[in-house]
N, C-alpha and C positions, 0 to 999 in steps of 0.2 A: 683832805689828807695831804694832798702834794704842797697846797700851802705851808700847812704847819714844819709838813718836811723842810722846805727851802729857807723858812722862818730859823729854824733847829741849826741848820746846816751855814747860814750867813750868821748867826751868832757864835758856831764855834766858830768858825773860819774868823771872823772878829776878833776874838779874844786870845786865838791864835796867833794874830797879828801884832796886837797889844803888847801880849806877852813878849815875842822877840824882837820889838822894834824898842821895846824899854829901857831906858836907860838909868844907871846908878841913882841914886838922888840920899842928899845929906835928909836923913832922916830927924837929927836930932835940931835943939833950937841955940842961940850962940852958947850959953853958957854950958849947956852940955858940951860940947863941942870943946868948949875950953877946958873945959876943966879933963876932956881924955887927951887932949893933946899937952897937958900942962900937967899928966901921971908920968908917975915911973913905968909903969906897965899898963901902956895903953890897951892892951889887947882883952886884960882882964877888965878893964875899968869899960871898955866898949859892951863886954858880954853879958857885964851887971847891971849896965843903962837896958840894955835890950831885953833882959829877964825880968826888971825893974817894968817896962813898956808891956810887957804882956801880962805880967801880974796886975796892973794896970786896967788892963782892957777886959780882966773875965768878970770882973763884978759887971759890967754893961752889957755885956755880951750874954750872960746869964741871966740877966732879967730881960731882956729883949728876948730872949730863947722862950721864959717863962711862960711870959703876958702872951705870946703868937703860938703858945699850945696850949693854952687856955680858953685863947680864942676861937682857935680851930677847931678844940673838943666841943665848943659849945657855940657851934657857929649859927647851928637853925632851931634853936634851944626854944624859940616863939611859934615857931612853925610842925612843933613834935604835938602829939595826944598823946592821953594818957592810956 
């Protein structure tokens, strides 16, 4: 038990670390990049790239979410009687 604790306890403190030692990073690739800094209203063209990035991301994320509770509901599925 004290293991798992110390285990628990160095991975927040880790990710605590992570988190405020982080620095900015250009998220986008050049041509996005040009093309907000070559808008009239960067600000808008930046928040569209980023809505555009997570719209993006929930089709993978949603099957990945899927197939890993599927698997979990049916993890010992060989191992049950009837």
């Amino acid at each position: 038990m004290r293991a798992l604790r110390l285990m628990l306890l160095s991975i927040i403190a880790g990710g605590i670390v992570l988190l405020t030692a982080a620095e900015p990073a250009l998220g986008q690739c050049a041509m996005c990049k040009a093309a907000i800094e070559s808008s009239a209203d960067a600000a808008a063209a930046g928040k569209g790239l980023n809505l555009a990035a997570l719209v993006l991301l929930l089709p993978p994320v949603s099957i990945f979410a899927g197939l890993f509770g599927l698997f979990y509901r049916f993890r010992n599925i060989q191992g049950r009687r009837r």
